[in-house]
C-alpha positions as YAML, in Angstrom:
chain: A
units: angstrom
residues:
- id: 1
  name: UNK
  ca: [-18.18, 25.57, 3.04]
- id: 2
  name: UNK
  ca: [-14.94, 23.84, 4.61]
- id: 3
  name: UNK
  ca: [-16.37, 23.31, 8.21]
- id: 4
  name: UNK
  ca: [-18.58, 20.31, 9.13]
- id: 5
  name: UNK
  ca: [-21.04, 19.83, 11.85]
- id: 6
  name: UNK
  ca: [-18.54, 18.50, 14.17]
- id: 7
  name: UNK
  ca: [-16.54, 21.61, 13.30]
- id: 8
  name: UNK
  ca: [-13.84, 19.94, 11.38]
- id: 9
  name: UNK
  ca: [-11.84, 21.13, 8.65]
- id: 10
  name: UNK
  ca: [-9.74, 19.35, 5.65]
- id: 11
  name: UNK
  ca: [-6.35, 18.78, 6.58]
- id: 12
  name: UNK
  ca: [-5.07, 20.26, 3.38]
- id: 13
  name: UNK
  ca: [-6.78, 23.32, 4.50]
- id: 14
  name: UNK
  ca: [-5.47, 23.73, 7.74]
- id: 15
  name: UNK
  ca: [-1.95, 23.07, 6.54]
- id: 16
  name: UNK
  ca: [-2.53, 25.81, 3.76]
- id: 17
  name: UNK
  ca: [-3.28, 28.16, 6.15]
- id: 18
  name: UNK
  ca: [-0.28, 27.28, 8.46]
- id: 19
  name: UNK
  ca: [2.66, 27.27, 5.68]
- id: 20
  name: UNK
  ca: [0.84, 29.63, 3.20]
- id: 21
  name: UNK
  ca: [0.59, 28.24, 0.25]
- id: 22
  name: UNK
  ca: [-1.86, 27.11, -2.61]
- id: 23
  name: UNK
  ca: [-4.28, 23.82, -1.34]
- id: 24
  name: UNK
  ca: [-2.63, 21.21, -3.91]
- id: 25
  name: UNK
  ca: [0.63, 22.08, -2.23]
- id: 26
  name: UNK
  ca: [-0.40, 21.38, 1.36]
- id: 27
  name: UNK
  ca: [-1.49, 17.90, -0.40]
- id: 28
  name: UNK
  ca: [1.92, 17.58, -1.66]
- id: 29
  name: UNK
  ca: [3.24, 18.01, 1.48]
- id: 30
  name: UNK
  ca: [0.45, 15.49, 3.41]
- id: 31
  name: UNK
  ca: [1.14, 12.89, 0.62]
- id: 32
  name: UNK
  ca: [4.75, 13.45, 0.55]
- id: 33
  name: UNK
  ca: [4.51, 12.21, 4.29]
- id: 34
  name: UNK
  ca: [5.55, 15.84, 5.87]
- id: 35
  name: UNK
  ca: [2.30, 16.35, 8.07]
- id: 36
  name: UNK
  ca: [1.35, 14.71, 11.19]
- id: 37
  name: UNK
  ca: [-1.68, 15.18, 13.04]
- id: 38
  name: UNK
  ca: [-1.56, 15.17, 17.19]
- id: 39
  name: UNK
  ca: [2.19, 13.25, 17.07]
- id: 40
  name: UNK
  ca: [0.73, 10.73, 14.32]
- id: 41
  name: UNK
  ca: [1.97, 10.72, 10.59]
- id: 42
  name: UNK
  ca: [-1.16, 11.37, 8.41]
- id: 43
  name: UNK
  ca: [-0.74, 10.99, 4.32]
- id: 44
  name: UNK
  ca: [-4.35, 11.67, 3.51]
- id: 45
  name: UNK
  ca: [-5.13, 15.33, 2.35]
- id: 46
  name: UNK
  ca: [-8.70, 14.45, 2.60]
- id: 47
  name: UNK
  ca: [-8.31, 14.06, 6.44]
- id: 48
  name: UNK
  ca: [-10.36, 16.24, 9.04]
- id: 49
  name: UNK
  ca: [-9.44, 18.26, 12.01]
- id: 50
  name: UNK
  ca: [-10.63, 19.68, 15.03]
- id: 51
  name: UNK
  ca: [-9.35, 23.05, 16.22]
- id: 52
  name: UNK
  ca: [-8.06, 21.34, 18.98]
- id: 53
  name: UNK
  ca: [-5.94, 19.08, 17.12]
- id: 54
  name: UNK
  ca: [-2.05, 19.97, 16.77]
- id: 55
  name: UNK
  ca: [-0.96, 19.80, 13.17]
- id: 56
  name: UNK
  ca: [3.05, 19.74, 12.88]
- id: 57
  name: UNK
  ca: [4.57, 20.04, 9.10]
- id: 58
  name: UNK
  ca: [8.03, 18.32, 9.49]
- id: 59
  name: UNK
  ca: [11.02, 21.28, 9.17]
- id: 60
  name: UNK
  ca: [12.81, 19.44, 5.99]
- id: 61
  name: UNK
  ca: [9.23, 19.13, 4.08]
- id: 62
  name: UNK
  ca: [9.50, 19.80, 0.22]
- id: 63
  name: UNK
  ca: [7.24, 20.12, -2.96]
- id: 64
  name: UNK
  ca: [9.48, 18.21, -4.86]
- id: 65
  name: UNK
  ca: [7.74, 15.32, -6.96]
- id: 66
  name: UNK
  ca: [7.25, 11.66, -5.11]
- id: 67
  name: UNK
  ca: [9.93, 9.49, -7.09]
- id: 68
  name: UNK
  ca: [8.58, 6.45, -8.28]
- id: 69
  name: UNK
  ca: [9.77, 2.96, -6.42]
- id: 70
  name: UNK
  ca: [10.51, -0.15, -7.30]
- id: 71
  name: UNK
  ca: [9.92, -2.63, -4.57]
- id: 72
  name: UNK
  ca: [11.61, -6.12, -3.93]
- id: 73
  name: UNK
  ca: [9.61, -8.90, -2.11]
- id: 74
  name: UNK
  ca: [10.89, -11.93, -0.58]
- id: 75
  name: UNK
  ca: [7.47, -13.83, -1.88]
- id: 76
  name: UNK
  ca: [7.04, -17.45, 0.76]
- id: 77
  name: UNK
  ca: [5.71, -20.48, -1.08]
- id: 78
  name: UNK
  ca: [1.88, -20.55, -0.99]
- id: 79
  name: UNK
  ca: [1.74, -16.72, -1.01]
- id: 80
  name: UNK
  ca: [-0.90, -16.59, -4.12]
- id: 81
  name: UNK
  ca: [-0.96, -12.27, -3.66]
- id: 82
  name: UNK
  ca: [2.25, -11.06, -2.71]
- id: 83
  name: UNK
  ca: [1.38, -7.62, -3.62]
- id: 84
  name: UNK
  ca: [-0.85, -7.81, 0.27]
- id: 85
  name: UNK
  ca: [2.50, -8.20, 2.05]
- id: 86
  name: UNK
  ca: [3.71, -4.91, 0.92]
- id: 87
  name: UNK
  ca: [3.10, -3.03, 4.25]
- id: 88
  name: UNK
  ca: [4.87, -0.59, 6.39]
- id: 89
  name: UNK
  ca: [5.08, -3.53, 9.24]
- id: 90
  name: UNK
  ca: [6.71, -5.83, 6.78]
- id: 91
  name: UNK
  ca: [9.90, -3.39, 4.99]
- id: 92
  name: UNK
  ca: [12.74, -5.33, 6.44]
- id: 93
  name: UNK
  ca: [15.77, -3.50, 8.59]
- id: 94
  name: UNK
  ca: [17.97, -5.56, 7.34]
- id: 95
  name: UNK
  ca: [18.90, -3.38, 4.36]
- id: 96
  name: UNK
  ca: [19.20, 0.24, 3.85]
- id: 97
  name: UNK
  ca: [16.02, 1.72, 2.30]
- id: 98
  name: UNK
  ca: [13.93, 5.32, 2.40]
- id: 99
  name: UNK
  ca: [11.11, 6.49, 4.36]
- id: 100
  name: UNK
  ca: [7.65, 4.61, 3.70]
- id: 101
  name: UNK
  ca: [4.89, 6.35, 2.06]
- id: 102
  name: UNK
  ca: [1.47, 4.56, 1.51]
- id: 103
  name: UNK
  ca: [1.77, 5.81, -1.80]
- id: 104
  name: UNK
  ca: [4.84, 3.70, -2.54]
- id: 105
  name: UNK
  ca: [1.97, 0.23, -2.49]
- id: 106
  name: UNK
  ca: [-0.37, 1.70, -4.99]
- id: 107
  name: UNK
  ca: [-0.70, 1.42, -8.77]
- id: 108
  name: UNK
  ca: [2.81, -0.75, -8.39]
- id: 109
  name: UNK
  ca: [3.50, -3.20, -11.69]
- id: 110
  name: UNK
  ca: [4.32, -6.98, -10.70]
- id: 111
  name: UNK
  ca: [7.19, -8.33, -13.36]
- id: 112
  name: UNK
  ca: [8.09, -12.00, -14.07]
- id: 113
  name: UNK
  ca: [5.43, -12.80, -10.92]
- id: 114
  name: UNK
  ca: [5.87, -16.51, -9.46]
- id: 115
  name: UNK
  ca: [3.73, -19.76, -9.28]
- id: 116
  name: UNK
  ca: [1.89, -19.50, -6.08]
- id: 117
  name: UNK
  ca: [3.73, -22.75, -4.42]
- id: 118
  name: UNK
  ca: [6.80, -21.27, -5.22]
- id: 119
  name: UNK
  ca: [8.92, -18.77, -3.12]
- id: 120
  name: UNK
  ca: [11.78, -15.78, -4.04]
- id: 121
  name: UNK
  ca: [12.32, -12.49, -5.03]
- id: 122
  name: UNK
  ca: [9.47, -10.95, -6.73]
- id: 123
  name: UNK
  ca: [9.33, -7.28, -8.28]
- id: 124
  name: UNK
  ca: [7.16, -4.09, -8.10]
- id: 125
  name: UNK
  ca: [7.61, -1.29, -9.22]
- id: 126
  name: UNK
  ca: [5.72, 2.41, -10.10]
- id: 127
  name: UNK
  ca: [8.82, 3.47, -12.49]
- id: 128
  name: UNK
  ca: [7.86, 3.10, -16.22]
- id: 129
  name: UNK
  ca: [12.50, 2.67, -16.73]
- id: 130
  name: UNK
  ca: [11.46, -0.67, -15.41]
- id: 131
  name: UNK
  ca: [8.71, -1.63, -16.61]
- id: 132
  name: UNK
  ca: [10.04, -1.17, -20.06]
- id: 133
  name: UNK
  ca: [13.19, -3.28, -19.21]
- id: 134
  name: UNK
  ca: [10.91, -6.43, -18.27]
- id: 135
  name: UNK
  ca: [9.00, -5.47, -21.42]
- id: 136
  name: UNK
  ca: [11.38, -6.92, -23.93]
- id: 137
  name: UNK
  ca: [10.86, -10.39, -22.02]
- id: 138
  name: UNK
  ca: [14.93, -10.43, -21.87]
- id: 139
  name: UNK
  ca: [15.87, -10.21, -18.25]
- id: 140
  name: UNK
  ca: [17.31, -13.55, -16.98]
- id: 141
  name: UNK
  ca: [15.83, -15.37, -13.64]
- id: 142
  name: UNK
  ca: [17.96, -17.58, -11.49]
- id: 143
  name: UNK
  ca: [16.06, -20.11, -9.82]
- id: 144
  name: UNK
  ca: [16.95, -23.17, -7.08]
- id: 145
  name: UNK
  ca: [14.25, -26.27, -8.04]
- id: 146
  name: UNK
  ca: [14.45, -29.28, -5.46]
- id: 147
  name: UNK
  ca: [13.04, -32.26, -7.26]
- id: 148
  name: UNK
  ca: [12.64, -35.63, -7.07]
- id: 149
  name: UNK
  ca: [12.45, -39.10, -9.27]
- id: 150
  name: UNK
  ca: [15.00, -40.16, -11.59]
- id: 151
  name: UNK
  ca: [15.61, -38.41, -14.78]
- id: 152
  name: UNK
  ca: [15.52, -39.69, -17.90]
- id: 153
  name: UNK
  ca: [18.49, -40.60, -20.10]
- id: 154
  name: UNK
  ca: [19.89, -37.07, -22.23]
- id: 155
  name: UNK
  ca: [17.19, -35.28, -19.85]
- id: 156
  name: UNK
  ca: [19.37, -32.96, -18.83]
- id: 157
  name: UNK
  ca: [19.90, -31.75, -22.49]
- id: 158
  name: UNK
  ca: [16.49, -31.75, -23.05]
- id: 159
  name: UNK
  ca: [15.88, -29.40, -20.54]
- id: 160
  name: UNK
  ca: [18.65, -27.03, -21.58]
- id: 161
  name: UNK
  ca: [16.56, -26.69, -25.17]
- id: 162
  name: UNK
  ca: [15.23, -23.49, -23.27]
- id: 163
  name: UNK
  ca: [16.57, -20.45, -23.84]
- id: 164
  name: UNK
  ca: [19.17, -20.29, -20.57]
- id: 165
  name: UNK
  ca: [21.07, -23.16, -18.49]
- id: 166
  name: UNK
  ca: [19.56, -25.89, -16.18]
- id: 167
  name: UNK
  ca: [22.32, -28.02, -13.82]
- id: 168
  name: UNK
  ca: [22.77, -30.26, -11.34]
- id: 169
  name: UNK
  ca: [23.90, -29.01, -7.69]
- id: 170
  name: UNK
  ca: [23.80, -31.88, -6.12]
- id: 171
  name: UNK
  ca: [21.42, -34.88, -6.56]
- id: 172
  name: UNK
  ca: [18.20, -33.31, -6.00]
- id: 173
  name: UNK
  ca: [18.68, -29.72, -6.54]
- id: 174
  name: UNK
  ca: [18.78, -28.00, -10.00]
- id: 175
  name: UNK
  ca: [19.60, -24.59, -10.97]
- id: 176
  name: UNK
  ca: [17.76, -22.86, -13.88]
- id: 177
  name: UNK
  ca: [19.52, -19.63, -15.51]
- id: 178
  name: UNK
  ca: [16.66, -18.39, -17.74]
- id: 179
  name: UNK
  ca: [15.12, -15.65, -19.92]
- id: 180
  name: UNK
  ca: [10.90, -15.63, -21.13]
- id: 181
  name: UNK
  ca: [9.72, -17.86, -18.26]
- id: 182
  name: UNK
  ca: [6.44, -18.82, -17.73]
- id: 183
  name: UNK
  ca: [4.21, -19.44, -14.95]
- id: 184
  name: UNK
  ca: [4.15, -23.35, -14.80]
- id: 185
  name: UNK
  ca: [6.75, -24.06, -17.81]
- id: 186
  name: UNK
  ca: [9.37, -25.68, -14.81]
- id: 187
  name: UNK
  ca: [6.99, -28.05, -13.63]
- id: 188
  name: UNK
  ca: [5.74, -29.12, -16.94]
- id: 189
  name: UNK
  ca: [9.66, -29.61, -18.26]
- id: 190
  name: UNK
  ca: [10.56, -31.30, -14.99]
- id: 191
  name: UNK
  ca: [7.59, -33.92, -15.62]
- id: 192
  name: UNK
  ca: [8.80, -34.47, -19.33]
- id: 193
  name: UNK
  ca: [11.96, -36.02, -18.09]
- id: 194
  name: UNK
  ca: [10.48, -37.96, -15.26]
- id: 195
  name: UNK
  ca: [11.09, -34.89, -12.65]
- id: 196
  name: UNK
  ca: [8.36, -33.98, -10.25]
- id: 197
  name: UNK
  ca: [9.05, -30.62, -8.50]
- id: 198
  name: UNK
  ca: [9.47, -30.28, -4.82]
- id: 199
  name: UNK
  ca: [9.94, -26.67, -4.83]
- id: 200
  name: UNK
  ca: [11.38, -23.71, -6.46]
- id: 201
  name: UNK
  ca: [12.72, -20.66, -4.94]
- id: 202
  name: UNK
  ca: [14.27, -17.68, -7.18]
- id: 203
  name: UNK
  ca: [17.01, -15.99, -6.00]
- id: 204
  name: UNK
  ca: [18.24, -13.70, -8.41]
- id: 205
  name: UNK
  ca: [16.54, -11.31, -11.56]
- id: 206
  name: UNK
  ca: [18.88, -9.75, -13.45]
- id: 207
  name: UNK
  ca: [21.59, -8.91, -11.81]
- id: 208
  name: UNK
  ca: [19.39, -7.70, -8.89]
- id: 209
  name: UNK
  ca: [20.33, -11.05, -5.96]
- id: 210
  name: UNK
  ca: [17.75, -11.82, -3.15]
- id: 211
  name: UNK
  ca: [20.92, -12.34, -0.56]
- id: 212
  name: UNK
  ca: [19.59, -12.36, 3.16]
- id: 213
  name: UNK
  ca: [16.18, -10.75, 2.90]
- id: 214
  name: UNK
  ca: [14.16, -12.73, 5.21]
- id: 215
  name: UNK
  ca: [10.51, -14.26, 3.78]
- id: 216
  name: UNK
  ca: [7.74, -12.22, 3.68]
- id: 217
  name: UNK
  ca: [9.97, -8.97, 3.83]
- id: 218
  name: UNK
  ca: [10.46, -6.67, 1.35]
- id: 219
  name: UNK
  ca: [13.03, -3.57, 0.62]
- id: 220
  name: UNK
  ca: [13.02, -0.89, -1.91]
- id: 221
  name: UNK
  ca: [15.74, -1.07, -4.85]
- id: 222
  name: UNK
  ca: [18.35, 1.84, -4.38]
- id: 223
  name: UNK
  ca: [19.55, 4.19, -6.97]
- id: 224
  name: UNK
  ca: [22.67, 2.28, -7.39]
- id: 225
  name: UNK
  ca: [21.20, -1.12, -8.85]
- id: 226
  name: UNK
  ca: [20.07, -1.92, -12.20]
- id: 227
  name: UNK
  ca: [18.51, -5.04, -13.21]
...
């Protein structure tokens, strides 16, 4: 029996009746972010309704299947779970990007994730194209490391044993060009050559660059790019 004590209905329900069509396709269209409930968007099918409530199914609403995102986060230093800033109230407007769906923040994959002192682009994504380009451990990071102390003598070649490119940009400020990072392996190098980091900020993965998003801010990666 669909109606409660109050007299309430499923959303699904009521949107079934108003379209017709089958109950998992007014879920599709809820989840899909078509429905809205008395002026306000509602993405949960499992929502009630009074009879007195206006439900409004947007005129370009489609079954077509929820494409998988991949999301790029402008992670701050001391940020130890990123994946919390990925709200509706924190997508930047400072690049172009599609409409938010709470769906887009859930079951999401975190790639190559970041110490928690440091800051930079982190990745998330729901698209199993990406997650099996990260798998092969291949895809280069480029990250700015202030430091201080003075290194040792042929430190410099020690550090490019890894597998990428670490140089000087001016006295204090290194850039590493790297592939197979690990959380921590930057500090410990650093500290083998008389280095202690001051910070690290990474501002490009692949060939995917950070550019101007602001801190704490995140966009969604567009058709067009590729890491």
């Amino acid at each position: 029996m669909e109606t409660s004590l109050d007299n309430t209905i499923r959303l699904s329900k009521r949107v079934a009746e108003m379209r017709p069509c089958s109950r998992r396709e007014a879920e599709i269209y809820i989840e899909g972010g078509f429905v809205s409930v008395d002026g306000v968007l509602t993405e949960e099918a499992g929502a009630r309704v009074a009879p007195e409530q206006t439900v409004t199914i947007a005129d370009d609403a489609t079954l077509l299947e929820i494409v998988p995102v991949t999301l790029l986060l402008h992670k701050p230093a001391g940020a130890a779970q990123p994946q919390h800033l990925l709200r509706a109230d924190t997508l930047t407007r400072t690049a172009p990007g599609q409409r938010f769906l709470k769906r887009h923040v859930v079951n999401l994959t975190e790639h190559l994730p970041l110490d928690p002192q440091a800051s930079g682009m982190t990745v998330f994504t729901q698209d199993f194209r990406v997650n099996r380009k990260f798998s092969d451990d291949n895809v280069e990071q480029e990250i700015i490391v202030e430091v201080s102390g003075t290194i040792i003598e042929n430190g410099l070649q020690q550090l490019n044993q890894i597998n990428g490119k670490v140089s000087w940009q001016n006295e204090t400020r290194m850039r590493w060009a790297v592939k197979g990072l690990k959380l921590g392996t930057i500090e410990k190098l650093c500290k083998e050559v008389g280095l202690k980091v001051v910070s690290m900020k990474r501002i490009r993965i692949g060939r995917i660059a950070m550019a101007s998003l602001p801190a704490g801010e995140w966009r969604y990666l567009q058709e067009y790019e590729k890491f």
